[in-house]
C-alpha positions, 0 to 999 in steps of 0.5 A: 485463502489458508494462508490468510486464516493462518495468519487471522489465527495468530492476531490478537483479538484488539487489532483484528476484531471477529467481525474483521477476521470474518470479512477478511476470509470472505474476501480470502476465501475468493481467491487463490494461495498462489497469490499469498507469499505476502499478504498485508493487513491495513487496520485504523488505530482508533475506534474504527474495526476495519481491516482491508486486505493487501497481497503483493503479485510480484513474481511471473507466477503470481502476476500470471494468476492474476493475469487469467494467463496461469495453464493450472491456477485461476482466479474465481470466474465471478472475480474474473468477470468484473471490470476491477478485477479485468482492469488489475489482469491488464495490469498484471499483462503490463508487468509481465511485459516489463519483465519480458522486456527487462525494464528497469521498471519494477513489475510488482503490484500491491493489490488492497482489497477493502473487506468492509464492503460487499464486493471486494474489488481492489485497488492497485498499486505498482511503480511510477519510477524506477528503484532506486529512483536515482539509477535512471535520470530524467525517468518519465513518471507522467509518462508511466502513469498515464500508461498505467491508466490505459491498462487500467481502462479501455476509456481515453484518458484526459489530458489534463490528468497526466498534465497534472501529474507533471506539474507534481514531478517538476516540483521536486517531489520524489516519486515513487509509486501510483496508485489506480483505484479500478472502479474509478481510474480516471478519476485520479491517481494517488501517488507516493513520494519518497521525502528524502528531504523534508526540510525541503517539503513545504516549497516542493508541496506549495510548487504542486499545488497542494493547499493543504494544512502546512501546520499539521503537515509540519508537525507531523514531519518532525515526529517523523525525524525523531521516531522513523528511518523513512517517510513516505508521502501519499498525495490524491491527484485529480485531473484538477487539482492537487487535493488538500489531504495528505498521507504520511507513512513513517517506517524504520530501516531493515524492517526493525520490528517493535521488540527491535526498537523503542521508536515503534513504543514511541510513535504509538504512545504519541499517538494514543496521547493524541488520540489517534490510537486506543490504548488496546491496539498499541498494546496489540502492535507492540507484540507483532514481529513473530515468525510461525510455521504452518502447512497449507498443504506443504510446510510454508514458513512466515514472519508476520510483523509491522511495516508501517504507520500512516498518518492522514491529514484532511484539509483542516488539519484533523489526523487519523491513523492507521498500521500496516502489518502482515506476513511474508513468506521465508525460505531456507532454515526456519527464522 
């Protein structure tokens, strides 16, 4: 994928390593720069050299490619032989059905492929509501999920899966995304919701079934207040229960990058003090946010920058942190 080797090219050396630059293309090298018009990196902020893959299929083209349904682009025939990626191409059938029928449902899917590992296979996340969630009333977010669990198996799905995730839903919390990890779709689900109200979280989260650490989780909210725009919450959910561990994803509006506005300073700096992030790293992310030019063969046009902060908090309180970051590309005069 050249498109990722241009982006490798132009990452400081402490966020994205030599090892990480070469599994990265690894996993790049497989597949087509149809599917590169956004691609993510997913990096640990602490002492952990891993950085994941993510690339957004959003258009019919590119849900096309990865459907195996494109007449000139395909994907790697190995690829397309596995059952993960044969669970992602029947997604990707699903989207292009939304958008045949002009579901309100929005059809893109993010794709995160984990380069640490030998295979690459992805994970795959798509919507489970409409956005904004507000413009239908009453949508079926179970309903979706276990939909999108279908067109990620050809095994029935439990009941009690989607009977959970109704219990999440009539809690109050904010739905928004669901997220399929393909070797093992029936294992759970991971859904985002939106915290429109975080004061209103611990009663929402409690109605779910989460026991996790409310301390932590408290705190955590009220960094969010002062140094983030949004917060976006990523809770596992199994066939039974809701699981302790929780993700909280911090972002500013209008994709303000680090240079835009001090909170990013801000945010990184509490978290080396805590010690979530090394020192090198922050300084690596604070220099994000450029845009670039590179032909691949034709002249594409990027802006490569940050798009988040997550903060993960397993059952005991204990909190790790990662940055999502990437580039996207731009049409018309250069940014």
């Amino acid at each position: 994928m050249l498109a990722l080797d241009a982006l490798l090219e132009r990452l400081p050396d402490a966020l994205v390593g030599d090892l990480a630059r070469k599994r990265l293309r690894l996993v790049g090298d497989r597949l087509p720069d149809a599917l590169s018009r956004r691609i993510g990196l997913e990096a640990r902020l602490g002492d952990d050299a891993t950085v994941d893959l993510l690339l957004l299929v959003a258009s019919p083209r590119e849900l096309g490619v990865l459907a195996g349904a494109d007449a000139v682009i395909a994907l790697d025939p190995a690829l397309a032989l596995q059952p993960e990626w044969r669970a992602a191409a029947r997604l990707a059938r699903r989207s292009l059905r939304l958008i045949d029928l002009r579901s309100p449902l929005p059809p893109p899917i993010w794709l995160e492929l984990d380069a640490a590992g030998d295979d690459g296979t992805p994970a795959a996340f798509t919507a489970a509501a409409p956005d904004p969630a507000a413009a239908i009333a009453d949508w079926d977010v179970p309903g979706t999920v276990e939909e999108i669990l279908r067109s990620m198996t050809d095994a029935a799905v439990p009941a009690a899966l989607p009977a959970r995730v109704a219990h999440v839903v009539a809690s109050g919390l904010d739905v928004r995304q669901v997220g399929c990890f393909t070797g093992r779709p029936l294992a759970g689900v991971r859904l985002f919701c939106a915290a429109t109200a975080p004061a209103q979280l611990p009663g929402a989260l409690a109605r779910a079934g989460w026991r996790g650490a409310a301390s932590a989780l408290a705190d955590w909210v009220d960094v969010a207040a002062r140094c983030a725009d949004t917060l976006h919450l990523g809770l596992d959910v199994a066939a039974g229960e809701v699981c302790p561990g929780i993700g909280l994803e911090f972002a500013l509006a209008d994709a303000a990058q680090p240079h835009q506005d001090p909170r990013w300073g801000g945010l990184l700096d509490l978290l080396v003090d805590r010690g979530l992030c090394a020192p090198a790293k922050r300084d690596a992310v604070l220099g994000l946010g450029r845009a670039y030019e590179v032909r691949l063969p034709h002249l594409r046009r990027y802006r490569q920058g940050l798009h988040h902060v997550k903060v993960s908090v397993d059952e005991s309180g204990r909190a790790a942190a990662k940055v999502y970051f990437g580039a996207y590309e731009v049409t018309g005069a250069a940014p």
